[in-house]
Each structure stands twice: as C-alpha cells, then as structure tokens.
N, C-alpha and C positions, 0 to 999 in steps of 0.2 A: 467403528464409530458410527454411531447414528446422524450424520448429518443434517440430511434431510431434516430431522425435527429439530437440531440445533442450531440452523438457519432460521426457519420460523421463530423462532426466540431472540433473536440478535436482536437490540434493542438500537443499533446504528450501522452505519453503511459499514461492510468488509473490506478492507482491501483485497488483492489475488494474489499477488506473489512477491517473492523475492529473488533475486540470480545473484551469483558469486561465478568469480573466474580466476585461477593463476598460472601462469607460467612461469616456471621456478625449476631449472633441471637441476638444482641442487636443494630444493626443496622437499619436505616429505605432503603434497599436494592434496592428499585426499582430506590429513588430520587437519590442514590451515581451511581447508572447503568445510568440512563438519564444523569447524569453531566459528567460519566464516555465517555459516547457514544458521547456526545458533545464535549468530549475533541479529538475524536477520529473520528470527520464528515470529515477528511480528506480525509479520506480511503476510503470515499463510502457517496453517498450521493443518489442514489438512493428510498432504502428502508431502517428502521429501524424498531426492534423489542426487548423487554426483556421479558424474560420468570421470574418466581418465583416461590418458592416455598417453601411451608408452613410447610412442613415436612410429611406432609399428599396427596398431591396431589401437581400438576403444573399446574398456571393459565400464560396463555400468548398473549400478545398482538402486534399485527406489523402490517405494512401497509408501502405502497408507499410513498416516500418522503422523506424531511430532520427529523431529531430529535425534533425539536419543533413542523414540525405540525403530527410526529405521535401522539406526546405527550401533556398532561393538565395535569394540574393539580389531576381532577379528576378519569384521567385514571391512573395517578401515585398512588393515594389513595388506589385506588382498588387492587393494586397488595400487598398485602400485604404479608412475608413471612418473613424466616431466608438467604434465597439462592436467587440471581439474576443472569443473564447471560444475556447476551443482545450482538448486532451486525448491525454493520453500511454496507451497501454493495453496492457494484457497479457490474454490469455484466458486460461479457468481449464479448458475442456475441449478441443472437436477444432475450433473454430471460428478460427482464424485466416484470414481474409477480410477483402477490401478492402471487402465489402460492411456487414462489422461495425466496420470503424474509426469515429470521432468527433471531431468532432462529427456529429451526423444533422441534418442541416435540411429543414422539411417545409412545407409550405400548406397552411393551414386555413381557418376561415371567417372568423376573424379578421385574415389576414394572415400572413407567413412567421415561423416559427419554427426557433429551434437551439440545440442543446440537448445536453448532453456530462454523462456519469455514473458517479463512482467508487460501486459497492459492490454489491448481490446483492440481488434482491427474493426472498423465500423462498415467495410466491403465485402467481410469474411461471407456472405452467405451466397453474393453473386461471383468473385473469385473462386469458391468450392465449386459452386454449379460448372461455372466455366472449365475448369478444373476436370471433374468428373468427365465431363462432356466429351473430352479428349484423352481421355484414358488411365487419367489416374485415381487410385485406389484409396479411402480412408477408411483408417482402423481406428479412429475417435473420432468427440464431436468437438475439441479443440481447433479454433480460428490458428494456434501453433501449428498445428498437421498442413494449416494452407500454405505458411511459410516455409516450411521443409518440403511441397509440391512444385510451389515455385522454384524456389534453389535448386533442385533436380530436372525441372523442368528445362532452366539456362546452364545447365552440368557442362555443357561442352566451353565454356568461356571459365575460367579462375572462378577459386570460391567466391573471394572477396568483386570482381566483374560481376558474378552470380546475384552475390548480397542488393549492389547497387541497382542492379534491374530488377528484383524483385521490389525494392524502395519504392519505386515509379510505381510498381502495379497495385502498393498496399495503401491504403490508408487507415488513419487511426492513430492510437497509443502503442509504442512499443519501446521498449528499451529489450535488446537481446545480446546473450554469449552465446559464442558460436565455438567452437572446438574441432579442427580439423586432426589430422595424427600430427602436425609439426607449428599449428597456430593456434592463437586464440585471440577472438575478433571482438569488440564490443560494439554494439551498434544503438543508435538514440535517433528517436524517429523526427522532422523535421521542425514539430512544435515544440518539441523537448517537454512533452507531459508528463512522462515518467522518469525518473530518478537514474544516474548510472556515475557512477566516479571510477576516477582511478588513482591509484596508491601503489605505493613500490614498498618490497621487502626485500631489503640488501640488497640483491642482485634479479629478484624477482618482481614480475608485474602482476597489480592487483585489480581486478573489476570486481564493483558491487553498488548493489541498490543502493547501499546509504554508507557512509563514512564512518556510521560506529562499526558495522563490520572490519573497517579498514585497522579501526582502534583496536578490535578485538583479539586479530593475528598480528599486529605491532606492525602493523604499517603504516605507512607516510601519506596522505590525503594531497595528491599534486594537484587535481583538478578536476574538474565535471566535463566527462564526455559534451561536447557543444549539442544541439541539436544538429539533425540532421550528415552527423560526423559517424564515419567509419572508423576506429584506430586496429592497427594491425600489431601483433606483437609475438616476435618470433626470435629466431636466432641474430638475428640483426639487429634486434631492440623491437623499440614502440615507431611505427609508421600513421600516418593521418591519412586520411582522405574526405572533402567536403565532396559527401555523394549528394545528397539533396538540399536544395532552398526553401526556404519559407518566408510566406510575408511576415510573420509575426510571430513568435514565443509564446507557448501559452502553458507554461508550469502548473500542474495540477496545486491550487490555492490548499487543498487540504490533504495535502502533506505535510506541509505546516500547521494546519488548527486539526490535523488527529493522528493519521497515519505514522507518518515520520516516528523515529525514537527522536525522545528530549536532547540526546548529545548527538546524534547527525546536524550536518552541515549540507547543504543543498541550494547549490547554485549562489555560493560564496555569503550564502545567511543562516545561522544557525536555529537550530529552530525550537530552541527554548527563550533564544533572542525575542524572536517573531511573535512568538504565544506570548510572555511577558508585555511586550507591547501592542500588542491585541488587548491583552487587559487592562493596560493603562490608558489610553483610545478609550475602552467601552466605560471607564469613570469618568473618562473627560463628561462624554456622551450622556450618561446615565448612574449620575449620583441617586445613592439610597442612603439612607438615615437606618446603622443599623450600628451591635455591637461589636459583630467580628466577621470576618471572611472566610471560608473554608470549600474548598475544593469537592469534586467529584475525580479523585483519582484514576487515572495519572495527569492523562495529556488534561485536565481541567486546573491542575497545579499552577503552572507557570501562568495562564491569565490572571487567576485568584491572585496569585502573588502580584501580578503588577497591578491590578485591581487593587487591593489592600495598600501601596505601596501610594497610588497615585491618592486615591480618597484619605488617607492618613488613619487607618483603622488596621489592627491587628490581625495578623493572617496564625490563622488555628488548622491542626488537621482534625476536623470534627469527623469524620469518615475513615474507618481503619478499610483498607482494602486488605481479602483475603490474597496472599500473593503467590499462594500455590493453584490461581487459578487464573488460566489467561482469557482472552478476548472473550473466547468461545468455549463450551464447556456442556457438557449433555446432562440433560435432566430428564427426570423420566415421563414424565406425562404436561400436558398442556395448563392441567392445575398447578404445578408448580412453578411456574413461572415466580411467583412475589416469593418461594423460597429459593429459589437462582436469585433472583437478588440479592439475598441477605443472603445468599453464600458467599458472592462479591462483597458486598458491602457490612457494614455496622457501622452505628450513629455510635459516638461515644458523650455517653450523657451528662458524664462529668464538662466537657467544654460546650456541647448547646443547651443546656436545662437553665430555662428561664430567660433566655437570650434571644435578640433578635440578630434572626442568620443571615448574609447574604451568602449565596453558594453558586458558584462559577462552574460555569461545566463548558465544553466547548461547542458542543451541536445538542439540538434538538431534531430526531428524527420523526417518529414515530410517537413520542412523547410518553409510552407506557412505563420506562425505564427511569423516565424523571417524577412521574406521578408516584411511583414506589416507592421512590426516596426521598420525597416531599414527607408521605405519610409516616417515613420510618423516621425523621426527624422533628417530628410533630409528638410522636409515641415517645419521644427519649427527652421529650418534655420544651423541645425550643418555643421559643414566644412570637415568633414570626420566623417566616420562611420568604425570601425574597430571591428569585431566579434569575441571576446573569451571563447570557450567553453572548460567551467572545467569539463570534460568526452570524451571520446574517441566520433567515428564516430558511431552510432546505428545501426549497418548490421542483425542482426538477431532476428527473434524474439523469446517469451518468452514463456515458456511456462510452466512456477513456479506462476501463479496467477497474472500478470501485462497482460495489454489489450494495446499490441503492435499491431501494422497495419500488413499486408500482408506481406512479405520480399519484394515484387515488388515494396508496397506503402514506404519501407525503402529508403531516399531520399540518403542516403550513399552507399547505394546499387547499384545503376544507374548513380551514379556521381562522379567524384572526387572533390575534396577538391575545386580546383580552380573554377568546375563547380558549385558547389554548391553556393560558394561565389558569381560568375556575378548572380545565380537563386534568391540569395536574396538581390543581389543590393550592399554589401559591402567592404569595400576600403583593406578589409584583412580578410582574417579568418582563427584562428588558434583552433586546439583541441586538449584538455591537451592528454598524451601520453597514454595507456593501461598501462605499467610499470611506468611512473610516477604519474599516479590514485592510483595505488595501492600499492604504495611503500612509502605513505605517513600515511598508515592506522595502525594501534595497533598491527592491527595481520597478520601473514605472508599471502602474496599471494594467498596461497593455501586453504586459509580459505575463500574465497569470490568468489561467482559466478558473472562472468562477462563474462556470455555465448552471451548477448546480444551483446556484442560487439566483444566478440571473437570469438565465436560459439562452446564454449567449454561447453558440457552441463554436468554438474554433476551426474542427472539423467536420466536414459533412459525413451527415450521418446517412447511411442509404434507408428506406422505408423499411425493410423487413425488420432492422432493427429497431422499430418505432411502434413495433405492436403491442400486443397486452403484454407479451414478456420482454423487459428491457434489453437484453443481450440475447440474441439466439445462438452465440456461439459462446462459450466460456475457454479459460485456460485454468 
C-alpha cells in the first residue's frame, strides 16, 4: 500500500487504531479476534495482527493491510489458544512499517507479554530519551515500544503492579490489551479519551474499542472500562483495580461526530443517538429554506436525519456511496484527487436536479473534500447547495491519537466561516455551535474533550510534540 500518498489525500482527521481481547478457554479465540478486528477495520486499516496464547507460550501473526488479507483461514487455525488480543491500526505520521504493526509481544522477567494500543502518549518522546538513556533498546518509532520499556523496566513487581507504575510515568491517550500466558488486562488511561468496553460470551470475557465488535462475536456490552481502571480477567473471573485518578473526564467528542461506527455505544450514549441530536441542535441553531435534506455518507447520515426531522423537510439520500471503498483508499497520482471522490461518492440527479439541497456532513477539515461535492452536486443539476455541519469549526489539532493536519493545513484556521463557504462553492454554511454540540450529550460538558475545536487540551502536551509535526511518535 502506498500510504504515504494516501494520507496526503485524506480529506479529514484518521483515527489510529482499534484493540480486541478474549479470554474464553472454551473458545476458538483467534476466529472471535478476526470477526472482532473486522468489526473494528474502522479504526485503522493499515496493518492488522492477533497474538494468542496457549497458556504456555504467545504465538502471533500481523502484517500490512486490511483484516482479511492478513488473515485465512489457515493462519486462523494455527493460532490456537485460551487468550487473543488483536489490533487494527492506522499511523498518524511517516511510520507505516511491519515493524510498527500490533500487537507487539515481548519477554521479560516475568514471562511473555502482548500487548496492543489505541491512542497517543503526549511524554512519548522524553520517556524514550529517558528510556534509551538507561539501556533500553527500540526497534520502532511507536510511543507502544515505550509502554512495553516501561512494563519491563518494573518486571520484577506483577504484571498487573508493572501496568499501574507505568500509569504514573505516562501521559496522554491510551486504552490498552495486555495478554500475559494466563491473563488478559484491559487498561483506560485516566481521562478516559479513548474507547474500551467489556462484554461476556457465555463463559468468556470480551474487550474492545467499541461495542459493535461486542455485537459482532454475539457478545453481551456489561460496561465501559472506567477511566483510569485496570480490570484483570483470568481463571478467577474479571477483577478491577482503580490504578489512577483524575480531575476530570475528558472523552474524545469526536467519536461521536465521526470515528465511532453508527451502532457503538460509548460511555452509556449511543452514538447514532448523539449524531441525530447533533442534527436536531444544528436546526434548532440554523434553519435554511430549502427542498430536501441529504447526507455526506455515513457518519453525515444520522445529523441530516435529525436535521430533516427537527426543520420538518424530507430527508433524501441524494449521494450514493461507493461501498466497496473504505475511509482510505489509493489513487495514483495527485491529479486525481476529484476522481477519488467520485470514486466515493455520486450525486444522483434524479433526487437533486432542480432542487434546493441542504447537505449535512459532520466535519469540515480541510475543505477540499466538501468543495468536490459542492461542485458534483451543482453538475447533476441542484438549484442551491446549502452546507450544514453538525460540529463546530476544526482549529486545532490533536494530539490524544486522531491524525489531524498541521494547524496551518486547518481550513478554520485561515478562514472565516463566509470564506470558507465562496472556498467550497456553497449558497450558505452553517456549523452547529461548541455549546450546542455538547449540551445535547448524556454527560455534562466537562466530561468531553473538544480541544480540537476549542484548544482546550485536557492533557499536557510536552513541547516536542508541538512542532511543525503534530505527533512525533505514532502507533
């Protein structure tokens, strides 16, 4: 895969990854992790891997690409064990390598460990130095390698003792599975940014990023890892432990307005719920005078719908998505870009020709993405084009594990509202409010990081990571 140029094309932030975990010694663990990972190719579609293990040892396979062609059948056979972990990834800078795919499995003094990690340490680059300084060894440019430094580093205390003192030394975003030869750990780091649940199958325990995974192997959604909570799950059942505190909760807001799949539930709000009433919010906010409603597939869906629903106007899918093509997808030169769209996309002319559109989409990044589709809905004859974004304006970036552009490449950033609108051709554009995004949500304000939009960062972020390139470590 040519990455690298298929990053330059992304027309909005990537997420990094996805983790899956089960313990299940009457399970077959490796095929519930493949169907698990597959539920979960959202996250990351670069590389995919599951470790296993037998109780005696960790056998583990990964490689470049989507989930079906790491995986056969045959390769699934082979992994035979009680314990799986497995992980879908996307890199946020120039690191795409076999050597950075996941899970990472390692020996320490305790015994083998493995170990797979959705989200961005914001110390990775002073903990590395620190690190090296004293003897240890990296064989990637993954901020993951620093967490498997540290854990080896405190080897002579219990894994789980190991985990909690590493806790202390890291900051940032993580939700991580950990896989010893007889456990498997879920860990969520203390602002609870990233995504981790857990779900039981019959007699088996399930961790994953998001709850449709849970749906996917027919498991039961019990509840969302807490922040800052350890749970242990072994022969004995599921054990907790509160290793760290925080002042405050800070959920990454757009897992909800993109990331997320539409039937995940996260932190007891589902999140077609959330988008729906994101839309209905952005009509209260910003009524337009038009014929019908229609979406920017997918995640643009469920606002459009409460949009259409709250204004009392008909919601159409004027936009066919191609659906043999996901987030990310390689094209071959840099002129093609406006045909990568209309690979994605088609207007269909019979529902906009002669109509005035409104069309919801969830983010505006970069804007070249929405000026494409502005134009290709113009061409298939609509009579107005009107822009409604259920989410504020993107000014800053991220630096909790989503793969935002530059602050300079931030189209919010350099324009206003009205600018942006003549940049992408459209007869209005409105973006739902920061206070009425988040005043629609389950849980109070204060529980949700919306630093990208307001530059309020929950974590500190150390300066190395504040240079020209957003993240200097990736996973």
């Amino acid at each position: 895969m040519d990455n690298e140029l298929d990053r330059l094309l992304l027309p909005r932030p990537t997420h990094e990854c996805g983790v899956f975990g089960i313990y299940g010694p009457e399970e077959d663990v490796a095929r519930i992790t493949y169907f698990g990972l597959y539920a979960l190719q959202h996250r990351g579609q670069e590389s995919a891997g599951i470790a296993v293990s037998n109780g005696k040892s960790i056998a583990l396979h990964k490689n470049m690409g989507l989930v079906a062609e790491v995986f056969d059948d045959n390769i699934i056979d082979s992994l035979k064990g009680q314990i799986a972990i497995g992980h879908v990834r996307y890199s946020t800078t120039g690191s795409s390598l076999h050597a950075n795919a996941q899970p990472m499995a390692f020996r320490y003094l305790q015994g083998m460990v493995s170990l797979a990690h959705n989200g961005n340490l914001t110390n990775a680059s002073q903990l590395r130095q620190s690190l090296a300084a004293n003897g240890s060894v990296f064989q990637t440019s993954t901020d993951t390698e620093v967490i498997i430094n540290l854990i080896a580093r405190y080897g002579q205390s219990s894994i789980v003792e190991s985990i909690m003192k590493c806790m202390i030394d890291i900051k940032g975003a993580y939700s991580l599975v950990v896989m010893t030869e007889d456990k498997l750990i879920g860990v969520r780091d203390p602002f609870g940014v990233r995504p981790l649940c857990i779900g039981k199958l019959n007699d088996a325990y399930v961790l994953a990023s998001e709850s449709c995974a849970l749906d996917t192997v027919g498991a039961k959604l019990i509840r969302d890892v807490e922040p800052g909570e350890i749970v242990i799950i072994d022969k004995n059942g599921l054990q907790s432990k509160r290793a760290v505190s925080s002042e405050r909760q800070a959920t990454c807001i757009f897992e909800y307005i993109y990331f997320a799949r539409p039937d995940s539930i996260i932190d007891h709000q589902g999140v077609t719920e959330a988008r729906r009433a994101m839309g209905r919010q952005l009509a209260k906010e910003s009524p337009v005078e038009a014929d019908l409603v229609i979406s920017v597939p997918d995640s643009g869906t469920a606002p459009a719908k409460g949009y259409a629903e709250e204004i009392g106007l008909p919601f159409e899918e004027g936009l066919m998505k191609n659906r043999y093509i996901g987030r990310t997808f390689i094209q071959p030169t840099q002129e093609m870009r406006e045909v990568g769209v209309r690979l994605k996309l088609n207007a269909i002319r019979s529902i906009v020709e002669g109509k005035r559109i409104i069309m919801v989409d969830d983010s505006i990044v970069r804007g070249t993405t929405s000026s494409k589709i502005v134009k290709m809905l113009r061409e298939a004859g609509a009579k107005e084009v009107h822009m409604l974004v259920s989410s504020p304006p993107v000014k800053y970036p991220c630096y909790y594990g989503i793969d935002t552009s530059q602050r300079e490449e931030l189209i919010a950033v350099t324009h206003g509202v009205d600018e942006i609108r003549k940049y992408i051709g459209a007869d209005s554009l409105h973006y739902l409010s920061l206070e009425g995004m988040l005043s629609v949500m389950n849980s109070p304000p204060s529980k949700f990081c919306a630093a990208c939009f307001s530059g309020d960062y929950a974590i500190e972020v150390e300066k190395t990571c504040c240079g020209k390139s957003a993240l200097e470590y990736d996973h």
